[in-house]
Each structure stands twice: as structure tokens, then as C-alpha cells.
C-alpha positions as CSV (number, residue, x, y, z in Angstrom):
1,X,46.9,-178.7,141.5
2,X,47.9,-178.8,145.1
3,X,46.4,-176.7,148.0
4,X,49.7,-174.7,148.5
5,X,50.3,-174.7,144.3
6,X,46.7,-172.9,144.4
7,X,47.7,-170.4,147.3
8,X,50.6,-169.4,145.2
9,X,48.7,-168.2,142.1
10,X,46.4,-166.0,144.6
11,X,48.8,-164.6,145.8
12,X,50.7,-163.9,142.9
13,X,47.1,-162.5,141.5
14,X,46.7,-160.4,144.5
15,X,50.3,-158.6,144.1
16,X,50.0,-157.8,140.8
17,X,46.5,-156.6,141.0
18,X,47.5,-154.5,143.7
19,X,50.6,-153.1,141.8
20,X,48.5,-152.6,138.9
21,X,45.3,-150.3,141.0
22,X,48.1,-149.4,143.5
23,X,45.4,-150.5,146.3
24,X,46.6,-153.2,149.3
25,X,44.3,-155.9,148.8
26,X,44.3,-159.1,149.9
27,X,42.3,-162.9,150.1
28,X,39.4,-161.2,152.1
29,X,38.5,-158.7,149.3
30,X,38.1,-161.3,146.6
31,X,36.5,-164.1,148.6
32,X,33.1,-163.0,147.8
33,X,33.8,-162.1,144.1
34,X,35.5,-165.1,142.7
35,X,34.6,-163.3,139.0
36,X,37.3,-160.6,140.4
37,X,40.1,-162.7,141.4
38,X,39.7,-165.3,138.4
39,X,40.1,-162.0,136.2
40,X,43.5,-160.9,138.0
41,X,44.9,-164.3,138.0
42,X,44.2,-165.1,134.0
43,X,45.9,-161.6,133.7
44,X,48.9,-162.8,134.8
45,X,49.3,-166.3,132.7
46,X,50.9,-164.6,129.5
47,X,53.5,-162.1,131.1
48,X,53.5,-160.6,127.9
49,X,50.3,-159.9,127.2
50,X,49.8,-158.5,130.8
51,X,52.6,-155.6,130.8
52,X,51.3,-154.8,127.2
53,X,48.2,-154.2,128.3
54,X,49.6,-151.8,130.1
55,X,49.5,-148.0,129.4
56,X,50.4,-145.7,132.4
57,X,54.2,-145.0,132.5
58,X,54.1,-145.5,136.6
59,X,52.3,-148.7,136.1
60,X,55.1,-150.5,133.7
61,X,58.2,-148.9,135.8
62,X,56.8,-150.7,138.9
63,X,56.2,-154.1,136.8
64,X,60.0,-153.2,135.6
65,X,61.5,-153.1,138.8
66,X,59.3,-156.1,140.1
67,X,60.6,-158.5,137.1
68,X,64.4,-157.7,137.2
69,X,64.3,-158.2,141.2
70,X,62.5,-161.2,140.3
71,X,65.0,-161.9,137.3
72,X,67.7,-161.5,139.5
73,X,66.7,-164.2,142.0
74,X,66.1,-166.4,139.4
75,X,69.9,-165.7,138.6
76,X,71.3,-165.9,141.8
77,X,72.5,-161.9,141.8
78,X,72.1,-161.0,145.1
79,X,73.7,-157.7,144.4
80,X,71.3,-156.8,141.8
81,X,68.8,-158.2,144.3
82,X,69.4,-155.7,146.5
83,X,69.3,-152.9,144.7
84,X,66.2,-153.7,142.9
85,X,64.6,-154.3,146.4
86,X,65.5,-151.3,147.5
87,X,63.9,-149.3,144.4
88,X,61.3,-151.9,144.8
89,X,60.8,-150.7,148.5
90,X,60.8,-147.0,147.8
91,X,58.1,-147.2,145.4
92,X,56.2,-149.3,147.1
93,X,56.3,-147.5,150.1
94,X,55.4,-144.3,148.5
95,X,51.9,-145.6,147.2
96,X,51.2,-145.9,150.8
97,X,49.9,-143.5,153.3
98,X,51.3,-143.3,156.7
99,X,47.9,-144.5,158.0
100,X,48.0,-147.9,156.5
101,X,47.6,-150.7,158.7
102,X,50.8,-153.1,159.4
103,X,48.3,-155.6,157.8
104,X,49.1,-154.2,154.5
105,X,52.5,-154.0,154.7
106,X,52.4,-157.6,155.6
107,X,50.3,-158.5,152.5
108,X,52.9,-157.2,150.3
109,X,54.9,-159.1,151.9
110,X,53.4,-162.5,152.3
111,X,52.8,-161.9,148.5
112,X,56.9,-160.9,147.3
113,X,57.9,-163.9,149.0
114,X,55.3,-166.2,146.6
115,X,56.9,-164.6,143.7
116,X,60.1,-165.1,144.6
117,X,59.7,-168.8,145.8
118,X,58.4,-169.4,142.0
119,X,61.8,-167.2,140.6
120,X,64.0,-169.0,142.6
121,X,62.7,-172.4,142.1
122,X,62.6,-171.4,138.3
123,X,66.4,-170.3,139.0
124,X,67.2,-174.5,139.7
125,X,66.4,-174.4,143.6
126,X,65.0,-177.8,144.5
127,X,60.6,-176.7,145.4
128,X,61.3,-178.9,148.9
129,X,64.1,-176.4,149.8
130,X,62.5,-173.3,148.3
131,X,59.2,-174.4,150.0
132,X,60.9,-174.7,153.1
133,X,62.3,-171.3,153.0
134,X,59.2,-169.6,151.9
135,X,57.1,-171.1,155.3
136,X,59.8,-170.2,157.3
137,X,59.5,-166.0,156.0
138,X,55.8,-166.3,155.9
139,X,55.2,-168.0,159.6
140,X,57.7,-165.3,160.7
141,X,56.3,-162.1,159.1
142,X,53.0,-162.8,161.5
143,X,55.0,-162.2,164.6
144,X,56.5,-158.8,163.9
145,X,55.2,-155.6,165.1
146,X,55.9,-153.3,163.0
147,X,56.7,-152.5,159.1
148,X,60.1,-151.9,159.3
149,X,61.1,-155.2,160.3
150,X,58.4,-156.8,157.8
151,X,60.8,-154.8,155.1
152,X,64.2,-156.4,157.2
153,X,62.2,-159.7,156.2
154,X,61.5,-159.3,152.9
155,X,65.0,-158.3,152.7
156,X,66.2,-161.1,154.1
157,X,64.1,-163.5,152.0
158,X,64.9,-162.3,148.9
159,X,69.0,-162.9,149.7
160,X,68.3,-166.4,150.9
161,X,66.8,-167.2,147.8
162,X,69.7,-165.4,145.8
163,X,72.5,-167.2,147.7
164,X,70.6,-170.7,147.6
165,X,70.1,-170.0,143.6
166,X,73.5,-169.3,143.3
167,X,75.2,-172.2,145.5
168,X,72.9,-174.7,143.4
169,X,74.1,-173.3,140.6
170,X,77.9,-172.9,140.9
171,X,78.0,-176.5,143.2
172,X,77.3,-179.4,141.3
173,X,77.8,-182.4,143.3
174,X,77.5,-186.1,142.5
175,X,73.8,-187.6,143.3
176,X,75.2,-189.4,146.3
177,X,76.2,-186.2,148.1
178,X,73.3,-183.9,146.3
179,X,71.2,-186.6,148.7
180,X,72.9,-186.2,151.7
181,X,72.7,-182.6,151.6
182,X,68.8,-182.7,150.8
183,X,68.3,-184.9,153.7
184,X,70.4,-182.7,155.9
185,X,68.5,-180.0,155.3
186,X,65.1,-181.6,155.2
187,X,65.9,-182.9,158.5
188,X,68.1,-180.2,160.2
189,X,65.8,-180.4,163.6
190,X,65.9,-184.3,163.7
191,X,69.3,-186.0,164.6
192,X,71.8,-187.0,162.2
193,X,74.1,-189.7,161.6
194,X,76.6,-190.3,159.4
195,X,75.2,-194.1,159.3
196,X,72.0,-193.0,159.0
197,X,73.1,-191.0,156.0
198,X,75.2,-193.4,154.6
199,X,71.8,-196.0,154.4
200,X,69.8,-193.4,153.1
201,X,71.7,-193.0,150.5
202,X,72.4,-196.3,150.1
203,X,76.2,-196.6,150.8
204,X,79.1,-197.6,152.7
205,X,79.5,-195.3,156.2
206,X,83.3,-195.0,155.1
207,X,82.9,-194.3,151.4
208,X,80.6,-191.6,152.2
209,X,82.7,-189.7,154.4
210,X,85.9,-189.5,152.3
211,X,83.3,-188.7,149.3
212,X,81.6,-185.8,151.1
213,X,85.0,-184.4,152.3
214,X,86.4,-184.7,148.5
215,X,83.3,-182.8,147.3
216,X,82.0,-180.5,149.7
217,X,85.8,-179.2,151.4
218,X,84.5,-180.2,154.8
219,X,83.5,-183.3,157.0
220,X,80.2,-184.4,156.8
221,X,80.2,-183.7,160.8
222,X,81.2,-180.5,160.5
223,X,78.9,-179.7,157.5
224,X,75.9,-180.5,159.6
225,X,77.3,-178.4,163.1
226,X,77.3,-175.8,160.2
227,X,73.8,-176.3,158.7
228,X,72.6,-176.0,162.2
229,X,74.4,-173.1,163.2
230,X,72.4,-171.2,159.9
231,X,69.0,-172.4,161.5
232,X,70.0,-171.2,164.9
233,X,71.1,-167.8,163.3
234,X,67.7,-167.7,161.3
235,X,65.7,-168.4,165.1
236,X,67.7,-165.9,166.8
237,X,66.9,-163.4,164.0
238,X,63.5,-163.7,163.5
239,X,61.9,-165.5,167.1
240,X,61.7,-164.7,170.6
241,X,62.7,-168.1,171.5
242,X,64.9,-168.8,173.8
243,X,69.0,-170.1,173.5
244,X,67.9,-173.5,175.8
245,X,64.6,-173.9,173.3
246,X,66.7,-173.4,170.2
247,X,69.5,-175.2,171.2
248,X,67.3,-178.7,172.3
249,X,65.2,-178.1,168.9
250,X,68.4,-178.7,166.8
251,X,70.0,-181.5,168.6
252,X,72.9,-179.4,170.2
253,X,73.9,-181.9,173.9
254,X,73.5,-178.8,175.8
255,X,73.8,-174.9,175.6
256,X,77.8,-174.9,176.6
257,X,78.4,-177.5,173.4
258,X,76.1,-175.2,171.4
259,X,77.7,-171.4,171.9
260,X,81.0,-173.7,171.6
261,X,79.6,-174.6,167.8
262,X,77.8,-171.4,167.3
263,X,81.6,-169.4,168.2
264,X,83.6,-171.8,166.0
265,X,81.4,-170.8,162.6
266,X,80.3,-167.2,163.6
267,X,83.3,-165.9,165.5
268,X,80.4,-164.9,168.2
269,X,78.4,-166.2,171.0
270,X,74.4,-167.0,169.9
271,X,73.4,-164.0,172.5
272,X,75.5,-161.5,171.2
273,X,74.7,-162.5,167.7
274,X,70.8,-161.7,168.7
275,X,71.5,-158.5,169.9
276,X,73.4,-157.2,166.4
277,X,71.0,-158.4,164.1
278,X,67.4,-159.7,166.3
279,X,64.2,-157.9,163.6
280,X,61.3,-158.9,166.1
């Protein structure tokens, strides 16, 4: 099992433990009782067994609302995402005194977005693109300041993996272009070429364009000025960074080109776009 394989079924341990006891622990309480966290994470192996174990009402609603959120990643429902989140949230929040640190809050966190990298990958996401979205949430939630925006996160993370469950459901496209569009967005901060594509994927330059255009509705040019434009959004959301750093890390010419790009798919310049929807 690999390193981050074995940091998922912590983590996964740790939430439901903490659901279970209602308490907000995390790695640091179990590392010096390995007995502890061995016994939370056997509890969760046979789902079944776990929720019939157990017996107070408050207990099961929480694991209730926790599996249909999860359910509905897995299905690509981002409605019923969201309103499972929500419930999810309120409950949560309730078990939680006003005192508790931001740590805590983070915890939860770090620990929802395990669960629903496992859901959504379950759902058909490819574990390279769900992978990649989960370390993008997690670096992010260590650079915000207070819970509500942890909350905006969570939010946010659980609708990526909905809509990404959903578009790799409902778009099935031949293997040459289901390639393509992996490498795109394995290599969104790297430059991209329609030759370069093309040999990757071990086909004619020409072929591949008309192919792309036939499957996808758009040119392979403008799918990746696209594909960039949802990084930059996800960077102006969640970082400080600035336009010139985030434009140079994804290969725009120069910031003019850039809020010329950003405009054409938003309907909105990259700084205004900040200002409406910035969580840090």
C-alpha cells in the first residue's frame, strides 16, 4: 500500500471516530496509541457492520447524512451534494463549541475531502485527476484564517468532485481524445502543443484536431485556453498570488493576452473575478 493510500485510511479512521465520540481528533492523538487507531480503522472496513454497531439515534443520523453526501458524489448529484453538505455542516457545527480552535475545523476538513476523493474515484473519476484535486483543497485549507472559509472549501471540493463525476460519466470519448484530455490536465502548468499532443498520443497533428473538434464541440486550442482559465479561477479563489505569478505559472505570453483569455470564457476580468468570489 502506498504512502498516500495509507494516509487516506487515517484519515478516513480519524473522521469517523470523531463522528462516532463527536470529539475533533486528529494524527497527533493516535500517534502514541497505535492499538487506538488500528481499532477505528478496522471499524470502518465492513460499512455494514460499523453503522450496525451502532445504537444512539444522533450517532446513525450523522453517519446518514455523511453516506448520502458521499453517495451523491459518487453519483455525480451536485444538487443532492449540496444539500447534504449543508445538513452535514449544521450538524457538524453544532457538536462544536465556539472555543474550538480553527485547527479542528480544519481537521474535519482535511478529513471530508479523503472521503470524498475515495466516493468520487469510486463514482469513475480517474485516481490521477481525483488525486490532483484532493492536494489542491488540502494544500489550500492550510492557508485560510478562519472557519468559514474552511467551510467555503469544503464546499467547493465537494462540487468539483460532483461535476468531474458527472462529466466522466455523461462524456464518453474515444481513447485518443480521453488521452489528450488526461495529459492536458496532468500538465495544465507546462506548455502545450497540439504536436506535442498529437505524439503523445501517437497520431497525426491534423487527425487529431478534426477528432477533438468532432468529439469534444471545441478546438483543441481553445479547450486548453479553457482548462487554464479553470486553474486560474481555482488560484484566484483560494491564493494570494498575484495576476503576473498566475498568469507566467500557466503559460499565458503576458497578463494583457491573459485577462483577454480569462474575459472570453468568464465574461470578466481575472481581478474582478477575485474580488466576487476570493475565500482567503
Amino acid at each position: 500500500m502506498s504512502v498516500k493510500d495509507q494516509n487516506f485510511f487515517v484519515n478516513i479512521a480519524i473522521l469517523f471516530y470523531n463522528i462516532l465520540y463527536k470529539k475533533n481528533s486528529d494524527v497527533s492523538t493516535f500517534s502514541n496509541n497505535s492499538d487506538s487507531l488500528h481499532i477505528s480503522h478496522s471499524s470502518i472496513l465492513n460499512e455494514d457492520v460499523y453503522i450496525s454497531m451502532q445504537k444512539d439515534e444522533s450517532i446513525y443520523h450523522n453517519l446518514y447524512i455523511e453516506q448520502q453526501l458521499l453517495s451523491s458524489i459518487e453519483d455525480g448529484d451536485k444538487e443532492t451534494v449540496l444539500k447534504y453538505y449543508y445538513e452535514f455542516q449544521q450538524e457538524t457545527l453544532s457538536s462544536l463549541s465556539s472555543f474550538h480552535q480553527l485547527r479542528r475545523h480544519k481537521n474535519i476538513c482535511i478529513s471530508s475531502i479523503t472521503l470524498a476523493t475515495r466516493y468520487a474515484i469510486k463514482g469513475g473519476l480517474p485516481s490521477g485527476i481525483a488525486y490532483k484535486i484532493y492536494d489542491l483543497h488540502i494544500q489550500r485549507t492550510e492557508d485560510l484564517k478562519d472557519k468559514e472559509s474552511v467551510w467555503d472549501l469544503l464546499k467547493n471540493a465537494f462540487c468539483t468532485f460532483a461535476d468531474r463525476v458527472k462529466a466522466q460519466k455523461t462524456q464518453q470519448y474515444s481513447q485518443t481524445i480521453a488521452i489528450c484530455k488526461n495529459y492536458i490536465f496532468k500538465n495544465i502548468y507546462n506548455p502545450i502543443s497540439v504536436k506535442q499532443l498529437a505524439k503523445f498520443a501517437n497520431v497525426n497533428s491534423d487527425y487529431l484536431s478534426i477528432l477533438f473538434k468532432k468529439e469534444v464541440g471545441i478546438s483543441l486550442i481553445e479547450y486548453i485556453q479553457r482548462e487554464r482559465v479553470e486553474e486560474a479561477k481555482k488560484l484566484l479563489t483560494f491564493t494570494t498570488y498575484p495576476l503576473s505569478d498566475i498568469c507566467a505559472s500557466l503559460n499565458f505570453s503576458d497578463q494583457s493576452y491573459f485577462t483577454k483569455i480569462f474575459k472570453k470564457f468568464t465574461n470578466e476580468t481575472p481581478g474582478k473575478y477575485r474580488k466576487s468570489h476570493v475565500v482567503i
